[in-house]
C-alpha positions as semicolon CSV with decimal commas, in nm:
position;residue;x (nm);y (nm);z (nm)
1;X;-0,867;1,970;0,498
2;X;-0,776;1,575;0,452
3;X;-0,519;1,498;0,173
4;X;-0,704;1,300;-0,064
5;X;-0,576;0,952;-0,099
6;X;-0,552;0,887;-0,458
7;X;-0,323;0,805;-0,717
8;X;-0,017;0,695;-0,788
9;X;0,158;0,613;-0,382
10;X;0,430;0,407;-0,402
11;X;0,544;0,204;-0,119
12;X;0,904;0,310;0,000
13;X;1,147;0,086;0,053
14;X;1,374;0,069;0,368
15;X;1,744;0,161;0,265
16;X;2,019;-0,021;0,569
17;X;2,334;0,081;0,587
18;X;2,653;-0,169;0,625
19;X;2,553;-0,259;0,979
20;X;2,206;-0,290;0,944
21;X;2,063;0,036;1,074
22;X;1,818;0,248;0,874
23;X;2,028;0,492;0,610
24;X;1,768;0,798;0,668
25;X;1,947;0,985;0,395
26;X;1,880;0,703;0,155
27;X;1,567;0,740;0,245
28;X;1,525;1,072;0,177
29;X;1,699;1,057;-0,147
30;X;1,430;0,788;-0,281
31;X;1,145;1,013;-0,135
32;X;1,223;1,328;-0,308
33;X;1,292;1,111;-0,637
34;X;0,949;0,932;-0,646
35;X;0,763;1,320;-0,560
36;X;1,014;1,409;-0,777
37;X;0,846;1,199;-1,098
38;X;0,503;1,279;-0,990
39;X;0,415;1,069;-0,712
40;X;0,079;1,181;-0,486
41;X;0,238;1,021;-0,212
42;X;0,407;0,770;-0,014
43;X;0,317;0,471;0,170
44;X;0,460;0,174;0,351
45;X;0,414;-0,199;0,283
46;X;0,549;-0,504;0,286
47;X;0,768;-0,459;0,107
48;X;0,947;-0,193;0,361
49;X;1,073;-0,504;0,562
50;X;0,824;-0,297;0,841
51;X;0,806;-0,697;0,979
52;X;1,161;-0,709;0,993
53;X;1,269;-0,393;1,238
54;X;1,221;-0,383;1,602
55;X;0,953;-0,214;1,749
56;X;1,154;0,095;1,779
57;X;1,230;0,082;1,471
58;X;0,931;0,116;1,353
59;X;0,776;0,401;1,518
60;X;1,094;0,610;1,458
61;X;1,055;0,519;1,080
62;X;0,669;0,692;1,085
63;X;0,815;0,998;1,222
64;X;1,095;1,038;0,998
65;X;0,864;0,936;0,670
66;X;0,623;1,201;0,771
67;X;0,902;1,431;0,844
68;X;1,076;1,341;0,504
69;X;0,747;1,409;0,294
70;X;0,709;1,716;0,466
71;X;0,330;1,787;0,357
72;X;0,429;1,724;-0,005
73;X;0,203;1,453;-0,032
74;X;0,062;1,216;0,115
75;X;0,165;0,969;0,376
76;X;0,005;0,591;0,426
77;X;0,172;0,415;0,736
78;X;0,127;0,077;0,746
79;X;0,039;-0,058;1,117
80;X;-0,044;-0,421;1,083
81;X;0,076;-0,672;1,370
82;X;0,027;-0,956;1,504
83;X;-0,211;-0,820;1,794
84;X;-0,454;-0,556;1,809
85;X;-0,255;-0,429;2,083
86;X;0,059;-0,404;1,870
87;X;-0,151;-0,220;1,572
88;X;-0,319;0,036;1,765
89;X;0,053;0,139;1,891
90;X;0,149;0,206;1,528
91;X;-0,162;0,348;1,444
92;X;-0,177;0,638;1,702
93;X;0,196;0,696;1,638
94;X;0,105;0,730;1,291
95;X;-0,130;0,955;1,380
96;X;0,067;1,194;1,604
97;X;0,326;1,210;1,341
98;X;0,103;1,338;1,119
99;X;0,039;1,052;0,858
100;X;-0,291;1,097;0,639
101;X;-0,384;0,708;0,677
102;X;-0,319;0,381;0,782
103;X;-0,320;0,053;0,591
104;X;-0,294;-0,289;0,776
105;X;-0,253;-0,631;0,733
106;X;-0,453;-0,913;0,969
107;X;-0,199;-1,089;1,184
108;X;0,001;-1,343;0,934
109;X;0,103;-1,601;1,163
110;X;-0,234;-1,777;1,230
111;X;-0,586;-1,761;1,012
112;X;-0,816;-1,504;1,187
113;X;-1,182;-1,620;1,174
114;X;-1,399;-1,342;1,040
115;X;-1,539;-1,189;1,344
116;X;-1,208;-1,153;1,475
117;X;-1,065;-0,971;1,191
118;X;-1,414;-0,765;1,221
119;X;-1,292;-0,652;1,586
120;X;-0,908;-0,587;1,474
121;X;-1,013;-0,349;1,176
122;X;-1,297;-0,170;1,394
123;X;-1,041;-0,132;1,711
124;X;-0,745;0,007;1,438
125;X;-1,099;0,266;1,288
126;X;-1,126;0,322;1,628
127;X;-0,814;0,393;1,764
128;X;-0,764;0,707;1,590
129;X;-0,929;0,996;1,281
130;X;-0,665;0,837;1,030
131;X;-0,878;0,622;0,780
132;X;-0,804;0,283;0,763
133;X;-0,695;0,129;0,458
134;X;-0,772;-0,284;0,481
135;X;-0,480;-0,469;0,311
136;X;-0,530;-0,825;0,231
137;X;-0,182;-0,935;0,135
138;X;-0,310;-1,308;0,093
139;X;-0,152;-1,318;-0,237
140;X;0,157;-1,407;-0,091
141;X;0,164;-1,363;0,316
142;X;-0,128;-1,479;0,537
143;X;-0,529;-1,581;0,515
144;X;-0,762;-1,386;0,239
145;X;-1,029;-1,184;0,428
146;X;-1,330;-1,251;0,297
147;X;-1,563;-1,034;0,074
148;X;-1,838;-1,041;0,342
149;X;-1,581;-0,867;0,606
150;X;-1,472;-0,621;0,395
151;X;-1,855;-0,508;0,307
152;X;-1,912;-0,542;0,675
153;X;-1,648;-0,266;0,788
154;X;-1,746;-0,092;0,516
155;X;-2,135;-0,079;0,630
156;X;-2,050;-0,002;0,981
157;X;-1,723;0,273;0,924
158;X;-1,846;0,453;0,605
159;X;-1,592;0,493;0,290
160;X;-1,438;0,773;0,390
161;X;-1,315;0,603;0,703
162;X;-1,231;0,218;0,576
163;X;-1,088;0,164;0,243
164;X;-0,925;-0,139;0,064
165;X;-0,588;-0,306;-0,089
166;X;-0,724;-0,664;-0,229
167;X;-0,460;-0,852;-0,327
168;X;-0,539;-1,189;-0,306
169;X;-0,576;-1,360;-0,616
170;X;-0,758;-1,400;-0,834
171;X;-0,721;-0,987;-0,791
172;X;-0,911;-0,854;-1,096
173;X;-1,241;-1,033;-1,010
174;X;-1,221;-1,021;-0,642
175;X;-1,177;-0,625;-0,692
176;X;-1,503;-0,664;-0,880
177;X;-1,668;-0,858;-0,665
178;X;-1,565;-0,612;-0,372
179;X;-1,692;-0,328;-0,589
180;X;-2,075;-0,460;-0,728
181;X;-2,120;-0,610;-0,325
182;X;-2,047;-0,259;-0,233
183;X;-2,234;-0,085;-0,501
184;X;-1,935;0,117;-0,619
185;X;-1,830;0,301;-0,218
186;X;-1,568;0,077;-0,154
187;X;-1,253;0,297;-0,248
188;X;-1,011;0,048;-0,367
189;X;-0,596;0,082;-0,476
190;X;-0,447;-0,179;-0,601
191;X;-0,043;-0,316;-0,550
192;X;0,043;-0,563;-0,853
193;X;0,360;-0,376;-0,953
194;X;0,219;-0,239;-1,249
195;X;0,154;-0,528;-1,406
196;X;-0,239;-0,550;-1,341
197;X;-0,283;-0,194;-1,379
198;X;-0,486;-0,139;-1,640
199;X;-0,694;-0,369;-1,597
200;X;-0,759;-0,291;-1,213
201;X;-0,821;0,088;-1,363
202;X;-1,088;-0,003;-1,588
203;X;-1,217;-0,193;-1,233
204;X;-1,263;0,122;-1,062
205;X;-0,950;0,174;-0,836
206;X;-0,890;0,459;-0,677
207;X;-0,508;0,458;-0,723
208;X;-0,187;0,238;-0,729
209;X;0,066;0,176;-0,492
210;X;0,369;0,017;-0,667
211;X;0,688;-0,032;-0,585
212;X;0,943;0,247;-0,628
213;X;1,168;0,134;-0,895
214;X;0,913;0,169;-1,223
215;X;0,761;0,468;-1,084
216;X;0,873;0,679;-1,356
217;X;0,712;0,452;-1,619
218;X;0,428;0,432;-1,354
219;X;0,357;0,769;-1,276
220;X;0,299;0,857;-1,678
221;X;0,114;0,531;-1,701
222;X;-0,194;0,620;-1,431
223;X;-0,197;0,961;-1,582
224;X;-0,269;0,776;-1,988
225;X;-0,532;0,594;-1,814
226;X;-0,697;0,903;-1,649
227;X;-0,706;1,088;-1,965
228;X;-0,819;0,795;-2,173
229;X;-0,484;0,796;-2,390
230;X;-0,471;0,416;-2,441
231;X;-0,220;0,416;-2,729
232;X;0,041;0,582;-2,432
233;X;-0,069;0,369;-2,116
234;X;0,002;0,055;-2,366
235;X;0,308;0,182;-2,458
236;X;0,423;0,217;-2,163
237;X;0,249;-0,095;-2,026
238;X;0,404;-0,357;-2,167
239;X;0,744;-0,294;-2,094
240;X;0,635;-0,285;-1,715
241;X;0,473;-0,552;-1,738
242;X;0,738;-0,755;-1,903
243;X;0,958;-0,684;-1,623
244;X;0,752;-0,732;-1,340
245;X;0,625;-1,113;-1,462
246;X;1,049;-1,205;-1,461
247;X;1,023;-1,038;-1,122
248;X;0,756;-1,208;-1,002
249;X;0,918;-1,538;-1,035
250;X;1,164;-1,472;-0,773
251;X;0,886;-1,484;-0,497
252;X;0,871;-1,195;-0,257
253;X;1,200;-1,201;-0,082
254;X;1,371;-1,179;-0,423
255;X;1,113;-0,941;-0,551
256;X;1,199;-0,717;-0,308
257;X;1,586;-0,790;-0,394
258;X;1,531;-0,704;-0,753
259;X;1,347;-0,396;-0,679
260;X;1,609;-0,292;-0,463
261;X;1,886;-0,335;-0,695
262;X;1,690;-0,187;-0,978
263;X;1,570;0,119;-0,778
264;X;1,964;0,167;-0,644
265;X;2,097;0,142;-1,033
């Protein structure tokens, strides 16, 4: 039976060693830490540099991230390129190595129009049983995809099959907007870091997929806000939240720097 994507899946970050190849052990060190503190999962992102190693690279990193997890949770690939070709490489890989979904990005190097972006998400649903998680990164890499694409995919796949990471801004009332035009199907996680979290909850998400280095604040966090314990997810809110807004100022390439160096600490 399907893993149930859900909850709190961080995205992992990719550890290099001194001359730049991919420190597996690292690796495997943050990945028993985060299912460690509770995590449901793991995922990758962009903020695992995946646009940054070779081709290689990255199908030998969905092999060793499902190998790593080793069924103790769940495991989100993400397979977005800059051709459909490219993706459906990535996806199929991420499927033989046993990943329970997908999430992808549109190609970020030229605005897709929307029927285009229709036929790259349907080939990627296609391509293999994974589900497909639709990640609109627009927020700070590449074009928004628009509301009437994502309900689209969603009409013709099914919720089960396509799901959604909105994060272009504004994100709160986009995710609300994706959620009334899909009359509450669209299964929806959000990636803000922590900082919109509780708001996005009280939206409807499905789950959260933050960056590694809060996760233990994180982790107790999603679990306040399931059990309607406000005074707690508050408490441990606005610390979060306090650090992610200085974070946030450093753009993503020092986002990711800070997370890093936090995480390592």
């Amino acid at each position: 039976m399907p893993r149930p994507i859900q909850g709190v899946l961080p995205i992992a970050h990719t550890p290099f060693t001194a001359d730049d190849q991919i420190d597996y052990a690292s690796l495997r060190k943050q990945i028993d830490w985060a299912l460690k503190v509770g995590a449901d999962g793991v995922c990758t992102g962009m903020v695992s540099e995946l646009l940054r190693l070779t081709h290689d690279e990255r199908l030998e990193l969905t092999d060793r991230l499902s190998e790593i997890t080793a069924g103790r949770g769940v495991v989100v690939m993400s397979v977005g390129a800059e051709s459909v070709k490219q993706a459906v490489i990535f996806t199929k890989r991420a499927s033989a190595a046993g990943c329970d979904a997908v999430m992808a990005v549109p190609p970020i190097s030229c605005g897709v129009p929307d029927l285009e972006l229709i036929h790259y998400y349907s080939v990627l649903a296609d391509a293999s049983p994974l589900p497909v998680i639709v990640q609109d990164a627009s927020g700070y890499v590449g074009k928004a995809i628009s509301i009437d694409v994502q309900v689209e995919l969603l009409r013709r796949f099914g919720n089960e099959k396509i799901l959604f990471k909105p994060e272009a801004a504004p994100i709160g009332p986009l995710l609300s907007q994706l959620r009334d035009r899909t009359h509450r199907l669209a299964r929806v996680y959000e990636g803000s870091g922590g900082i919109l979290l509780i708001d996005s909850f009280r939206r409807g998400i499905a789950g959260t997929m933050p960056g590694m280095e809060f996760l233990d604040a994180i982790v107790p966090l999603w679990q306040a806000l399931q059990r309607g314990d406000d005074a707690t997810a508050y408490r441990l809110y606005f610390p979060v939240c306090a650090l992610v807004a200085l974070q946030l100022q450093a753009g993503l390439d020092g986002f990711l720097a800070i997370e890093k160096y936090i995480l390592h600490r």
